[in-house]
C-alpha positions as CSV (number, residue, x, y, z in Angstrom):
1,X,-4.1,-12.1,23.1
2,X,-4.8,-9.2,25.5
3,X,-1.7,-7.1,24.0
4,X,-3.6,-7.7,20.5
5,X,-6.6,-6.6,21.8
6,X,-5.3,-3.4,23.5
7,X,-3.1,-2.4,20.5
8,X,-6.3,-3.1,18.1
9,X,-8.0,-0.9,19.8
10,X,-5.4,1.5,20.5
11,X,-5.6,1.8,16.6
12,X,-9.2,1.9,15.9
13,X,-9.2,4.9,18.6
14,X,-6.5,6.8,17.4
15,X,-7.4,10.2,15.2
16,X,-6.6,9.2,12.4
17,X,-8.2,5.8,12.0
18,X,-11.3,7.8,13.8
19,X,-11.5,10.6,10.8
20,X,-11.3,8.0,8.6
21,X,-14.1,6.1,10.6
22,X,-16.3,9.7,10.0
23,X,-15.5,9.5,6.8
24,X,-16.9,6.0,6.0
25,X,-20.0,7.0,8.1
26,X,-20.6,10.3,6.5
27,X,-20.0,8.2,3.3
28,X,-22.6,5.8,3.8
29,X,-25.2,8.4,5.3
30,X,-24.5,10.0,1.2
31,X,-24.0,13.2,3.3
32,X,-23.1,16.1,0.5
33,X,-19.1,16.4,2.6
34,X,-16.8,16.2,0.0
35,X,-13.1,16.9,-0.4
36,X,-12.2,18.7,-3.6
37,X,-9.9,16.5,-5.6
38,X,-7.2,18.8,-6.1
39,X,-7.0,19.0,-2.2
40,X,-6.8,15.2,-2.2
41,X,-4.1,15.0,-4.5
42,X,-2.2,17.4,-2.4
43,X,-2.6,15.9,1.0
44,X,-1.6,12.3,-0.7
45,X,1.5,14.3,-2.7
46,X,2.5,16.1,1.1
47,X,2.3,12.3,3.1
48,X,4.6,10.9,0.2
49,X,7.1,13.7,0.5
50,X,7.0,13.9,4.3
51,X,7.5,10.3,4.6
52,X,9.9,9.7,2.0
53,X,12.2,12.6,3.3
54,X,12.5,11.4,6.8
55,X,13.1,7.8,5.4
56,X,16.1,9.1,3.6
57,X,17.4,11.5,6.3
58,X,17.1,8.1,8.4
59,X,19.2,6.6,5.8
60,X,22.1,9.1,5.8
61,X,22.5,8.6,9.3
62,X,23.2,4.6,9.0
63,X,24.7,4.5,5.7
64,X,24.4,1.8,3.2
65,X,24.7,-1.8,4.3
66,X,23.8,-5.6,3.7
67,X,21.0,-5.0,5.4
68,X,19.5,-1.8,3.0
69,X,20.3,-4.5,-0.2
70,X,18.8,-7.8,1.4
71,X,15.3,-6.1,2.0
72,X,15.3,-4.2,-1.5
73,X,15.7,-7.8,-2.6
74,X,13.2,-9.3,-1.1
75,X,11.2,-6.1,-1.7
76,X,11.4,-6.6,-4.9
77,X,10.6,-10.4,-5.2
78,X,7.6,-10.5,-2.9
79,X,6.3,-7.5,-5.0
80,X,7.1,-10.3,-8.1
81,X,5.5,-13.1,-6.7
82,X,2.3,-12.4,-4.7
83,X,0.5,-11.4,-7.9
84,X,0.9,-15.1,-8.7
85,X,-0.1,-16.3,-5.7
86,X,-3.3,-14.0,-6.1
87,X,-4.1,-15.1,-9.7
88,X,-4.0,-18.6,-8.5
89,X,-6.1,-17.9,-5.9
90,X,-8.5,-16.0,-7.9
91,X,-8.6,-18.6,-11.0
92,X,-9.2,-21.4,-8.8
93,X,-12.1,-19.7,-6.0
94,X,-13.6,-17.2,-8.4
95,X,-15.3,-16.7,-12.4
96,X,-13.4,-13.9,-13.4
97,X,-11.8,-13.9,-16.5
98,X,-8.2,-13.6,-16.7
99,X,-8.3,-10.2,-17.7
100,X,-9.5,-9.1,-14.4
101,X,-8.0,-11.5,-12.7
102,X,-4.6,-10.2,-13.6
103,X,-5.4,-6.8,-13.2
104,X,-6.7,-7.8,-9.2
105,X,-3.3,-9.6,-8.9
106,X,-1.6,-6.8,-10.1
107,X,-3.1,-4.8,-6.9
108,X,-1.8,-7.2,-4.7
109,X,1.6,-7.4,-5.4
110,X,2.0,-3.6,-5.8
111,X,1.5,-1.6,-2.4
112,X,-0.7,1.1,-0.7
113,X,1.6,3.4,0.4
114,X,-1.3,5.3,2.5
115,X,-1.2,2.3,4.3
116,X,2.1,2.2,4.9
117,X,2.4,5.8,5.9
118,X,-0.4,5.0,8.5
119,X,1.7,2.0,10.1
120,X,4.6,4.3,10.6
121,X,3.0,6.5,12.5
122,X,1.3,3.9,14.6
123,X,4.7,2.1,14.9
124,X,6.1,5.6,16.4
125,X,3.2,6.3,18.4
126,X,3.9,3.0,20.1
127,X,7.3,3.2,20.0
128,X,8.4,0.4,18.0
129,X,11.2,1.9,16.1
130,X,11.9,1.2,11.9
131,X,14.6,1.1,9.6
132,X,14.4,4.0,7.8
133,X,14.9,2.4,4.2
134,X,11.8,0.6,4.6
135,X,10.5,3.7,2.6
136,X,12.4,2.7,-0.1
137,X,11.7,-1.1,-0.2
138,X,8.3,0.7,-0.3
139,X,8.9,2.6,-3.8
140,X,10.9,-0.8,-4.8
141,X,7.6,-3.2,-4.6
142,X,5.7,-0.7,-7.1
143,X,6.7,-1.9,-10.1
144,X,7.2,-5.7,-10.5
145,X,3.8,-6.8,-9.5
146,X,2.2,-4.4,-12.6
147,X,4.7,-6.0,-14.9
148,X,3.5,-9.6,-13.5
149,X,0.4,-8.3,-14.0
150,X,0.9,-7.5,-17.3
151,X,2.5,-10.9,-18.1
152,X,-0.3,-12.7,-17.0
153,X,-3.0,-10.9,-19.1
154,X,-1.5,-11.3,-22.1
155,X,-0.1,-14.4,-21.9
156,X,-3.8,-16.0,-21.9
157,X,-4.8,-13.1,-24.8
158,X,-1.1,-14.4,-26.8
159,X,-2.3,-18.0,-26.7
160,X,-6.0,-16.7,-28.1
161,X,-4.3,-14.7,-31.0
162,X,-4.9,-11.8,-28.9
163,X,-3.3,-8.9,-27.1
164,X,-4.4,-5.7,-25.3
165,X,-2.9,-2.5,-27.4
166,X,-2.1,-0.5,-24.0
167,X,0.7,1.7,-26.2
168,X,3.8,0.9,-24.6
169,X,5.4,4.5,-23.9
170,X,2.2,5.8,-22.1
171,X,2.2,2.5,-20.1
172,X,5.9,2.9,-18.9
173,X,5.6,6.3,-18.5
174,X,2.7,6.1,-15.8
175,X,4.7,3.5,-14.3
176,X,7.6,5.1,-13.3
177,X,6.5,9.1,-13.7
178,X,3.5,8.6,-11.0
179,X,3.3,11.7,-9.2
180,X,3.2,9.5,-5.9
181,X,6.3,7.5,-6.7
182,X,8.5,10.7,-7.9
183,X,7.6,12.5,-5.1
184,X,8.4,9.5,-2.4
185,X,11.2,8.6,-4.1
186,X,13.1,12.3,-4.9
187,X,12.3,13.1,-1.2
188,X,13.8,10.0,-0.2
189,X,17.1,11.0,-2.1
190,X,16.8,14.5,-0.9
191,X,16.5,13.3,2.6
192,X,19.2,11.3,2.2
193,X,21.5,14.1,1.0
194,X,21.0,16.5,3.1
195,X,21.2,14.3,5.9
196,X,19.7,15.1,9.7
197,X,20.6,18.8,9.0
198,X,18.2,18.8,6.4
199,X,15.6,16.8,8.8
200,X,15.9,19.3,11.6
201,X,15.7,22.5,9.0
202,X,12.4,20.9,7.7
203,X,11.0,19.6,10.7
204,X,8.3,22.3,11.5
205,X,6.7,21.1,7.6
206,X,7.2,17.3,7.9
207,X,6.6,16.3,11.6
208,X,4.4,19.0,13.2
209,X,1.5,18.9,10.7
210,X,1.9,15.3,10.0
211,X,-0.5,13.5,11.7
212,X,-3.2,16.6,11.4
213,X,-2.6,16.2,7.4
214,X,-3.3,12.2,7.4
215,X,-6.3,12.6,9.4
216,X,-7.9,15.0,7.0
217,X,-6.4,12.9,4.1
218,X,-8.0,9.7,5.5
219,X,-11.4,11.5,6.0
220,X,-11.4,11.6,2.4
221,X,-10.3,8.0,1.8
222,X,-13.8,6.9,4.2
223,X,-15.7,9.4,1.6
224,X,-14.2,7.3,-1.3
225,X,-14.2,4.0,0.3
226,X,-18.2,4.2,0.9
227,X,-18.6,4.8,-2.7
228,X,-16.5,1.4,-3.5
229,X,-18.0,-0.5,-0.4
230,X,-21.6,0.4,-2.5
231,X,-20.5,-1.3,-5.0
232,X,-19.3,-4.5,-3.3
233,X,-22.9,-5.7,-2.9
234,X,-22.5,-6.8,-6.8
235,X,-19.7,-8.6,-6.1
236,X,-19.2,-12.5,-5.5
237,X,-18.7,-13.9,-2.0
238,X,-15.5,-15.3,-2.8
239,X,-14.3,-12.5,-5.0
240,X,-14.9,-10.7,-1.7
241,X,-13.5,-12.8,0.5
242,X,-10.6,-13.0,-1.6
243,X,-10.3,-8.9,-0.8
244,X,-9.8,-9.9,3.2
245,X,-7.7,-13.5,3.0
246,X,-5.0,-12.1,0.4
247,X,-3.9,-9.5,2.5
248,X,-3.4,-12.6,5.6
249,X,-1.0,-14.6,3.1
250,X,0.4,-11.0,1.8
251,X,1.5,-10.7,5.6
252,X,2.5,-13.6,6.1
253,X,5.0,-14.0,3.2
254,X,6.1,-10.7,4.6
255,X,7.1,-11.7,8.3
256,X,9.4,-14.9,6.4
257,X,11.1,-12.4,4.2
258,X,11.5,-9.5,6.9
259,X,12.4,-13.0,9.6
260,X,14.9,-14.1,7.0
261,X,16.8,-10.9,6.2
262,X,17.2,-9.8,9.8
263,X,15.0,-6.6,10.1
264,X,14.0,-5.4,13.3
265,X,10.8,-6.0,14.7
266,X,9.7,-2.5,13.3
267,X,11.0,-3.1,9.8
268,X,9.4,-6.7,9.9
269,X,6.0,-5.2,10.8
270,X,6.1,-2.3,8.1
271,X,7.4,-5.1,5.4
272,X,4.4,-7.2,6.8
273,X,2.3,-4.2,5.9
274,X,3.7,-3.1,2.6
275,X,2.9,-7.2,1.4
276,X,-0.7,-7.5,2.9
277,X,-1.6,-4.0,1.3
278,X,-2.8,-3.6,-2.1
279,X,-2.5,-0.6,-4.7
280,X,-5.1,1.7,-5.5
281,X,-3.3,4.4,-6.6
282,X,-0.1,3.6,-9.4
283,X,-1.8,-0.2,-9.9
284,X,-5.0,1.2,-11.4
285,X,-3.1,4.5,-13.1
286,X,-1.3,1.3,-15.3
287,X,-4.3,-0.9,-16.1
288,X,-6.1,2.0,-17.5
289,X,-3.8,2.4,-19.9
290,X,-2.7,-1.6,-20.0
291,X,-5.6,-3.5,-19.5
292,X,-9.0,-1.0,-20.9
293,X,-11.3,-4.2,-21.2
294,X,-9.9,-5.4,-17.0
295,X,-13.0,-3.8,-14.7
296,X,-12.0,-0.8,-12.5
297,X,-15.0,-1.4,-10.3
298,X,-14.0,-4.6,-9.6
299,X,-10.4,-4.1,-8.8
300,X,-10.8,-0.8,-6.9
301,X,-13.6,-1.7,-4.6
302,X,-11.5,-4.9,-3.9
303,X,-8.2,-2.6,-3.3
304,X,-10.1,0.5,-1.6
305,X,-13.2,-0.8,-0.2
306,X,-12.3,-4.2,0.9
307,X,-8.4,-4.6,2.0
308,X,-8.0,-1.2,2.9
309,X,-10.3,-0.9,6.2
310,X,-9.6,-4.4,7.0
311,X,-5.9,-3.3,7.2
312,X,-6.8,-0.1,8.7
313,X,-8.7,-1.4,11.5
314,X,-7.5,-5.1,12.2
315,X,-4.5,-6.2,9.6
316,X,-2.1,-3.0,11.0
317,X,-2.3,-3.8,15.0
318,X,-2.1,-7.7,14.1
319,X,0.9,-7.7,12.0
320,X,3.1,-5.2,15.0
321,X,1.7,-7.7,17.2
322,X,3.1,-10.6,15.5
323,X,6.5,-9.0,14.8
324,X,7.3,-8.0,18.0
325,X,6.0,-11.7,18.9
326,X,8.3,-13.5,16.2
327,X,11.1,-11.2,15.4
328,X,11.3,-9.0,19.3
């Protein structure tokens, strides 16, 4: 309990969990600091690329093996399942219709890759080492959980004689042309090709200004998550609660999968982390366009407000601490 403790707070004291803390204050404070959006974007676009290309120059140095296949499976079929699991949960605890129901479940089987990118760094900083696919089991668990989602909406709005026109090409092309997602994934493949040549040529733009560029990009996420934490006082108790016990089962399905398929106590933790997070990026991209009468109040504050400072703060130390525990 004491290791726990000391890496919790090892986390909530580190710089960039600290700008994202003054962020959140300054948030709540409704101080006039703002980050302009188009800054934002390119932080978010610079983390996916950074991370992604490492991942991938990882990669080229290990090859392709059972390993790399088992966790894109299992990748892929917790990103399938847990948005059942949360619809469950949701239908039986909560009044929300299925609609929105759905679209929550969709955020929670689909991943924060913010959140991920914040693990790895904590991971390194303790020195807890990864495998360097885990980046692309990452862009892997994207997609299933929207098409889950998707399943689940319309198979209550079928049965009513009813479906949601979300135009089919627009849908699939925000699903697999997010910005976020291209860029993770072509950097992945670049890093990958070119190999640890490539890593050490680029290392002055992906490793020096790293952590400086999270801290400012999560100083902007405490300015965005005040706004969504406002808007939690509307919200139900157990629609709530629902936003800080999903991410616990999320984690926990995570640690069997990573336990079963032999990752490393790293790669356990970071698949721990990828199934407690939830999306608030590509998820709510899609249900724009696939679910307009689903409530992007509801499903953002849930995804931003509520499940990403709990994993920021408590989730991310827990889940090393339980890897290096169960699978160290």
């Amino acid at each position: 309990m004491t290791d726990l403790l000391s890496l919790a707070v090892g986390n909530l004291l580190s710089a960039p969990v600290l700008f994202f803390a003054l962020g959140l204050a300054a948030g709540f404070a409704r101080s006039d600091l703002t980050i302009p959006d188009p800054i934002a974007k390119g932080l978010s676009l610079y983390l996916m690329l950074a991370i992604g290309f490492k991942g991938g120059a990882v990669m080229a140095e290990h090859g392709l093996s059972t390993l790399l296949l088992a966790t894109l499976a299992a990748g892929f079929v917790l990103s399938a399942v847990m948005p059942l699991v949360a619809f469950g949960c949701l239908r039986a605890t909560t009044r929300l219709e299925r609609h929105d129901a759905a679209a929550v479940a969709a955020h929670y089987g689909s991943i924060s890759l913010v959140t991920f990118v914040t693990a790895t760094l904590m991971l390194e900083r303790m020195g807890t080492g990864a495998e360097g696919f885990m980046v692309a089991t990452a862009a892997v668990m994207e997609t299933p959980a929207i098409l889950v989602g998707l399943w689940l909406a319309n198979r209550g709005a079928v049965a009513k004689g009813r479906t949601d026109d979300h135009g089919d090409g627009d849908l699939w092309r925000e699903i697999f042309l997010n910005g976020s997602v291209v860029v993770l994934v072509g950097a992945f493949f670049i890093g990958w090709i070119t190999g640890p040549d490539g890593k050490l040529a680029l290392a002055p733009f992906i490793v020096g200004p790293f952590t400086g560029v999270l801290c400012f990009f999560l100083l902007d996420m405490g300015l965005v998550t005040a706004r969504r934490f406002r808007e939690a006082r509307g919200m139900s108790p157990a629609v709530i609660g629902f936003g800080l016990y999903m991410p616990v089962i999320g984690a926990a399905a995570g640690l069997a999968a990573g336990w079963l398929v032999g990752l490393s106590p790293g790669g356990v933790a970071l698949l721990m982390v990828l199934a407690a997070s939830a999306s608030y990026i590509a998820v709510p991209a899609a249900m724009r366009l696939a679910l307009p009468r689903a409530n992007p109040a509801l499903y953002l504050t849930l995804s931003l407000g509520v499940t990403f400072p709990f994993n920021l703060a408590i989730g991310i130390p827990a889940y090393h601490y339980i890897a290096l525990a169960i699978a160290g």
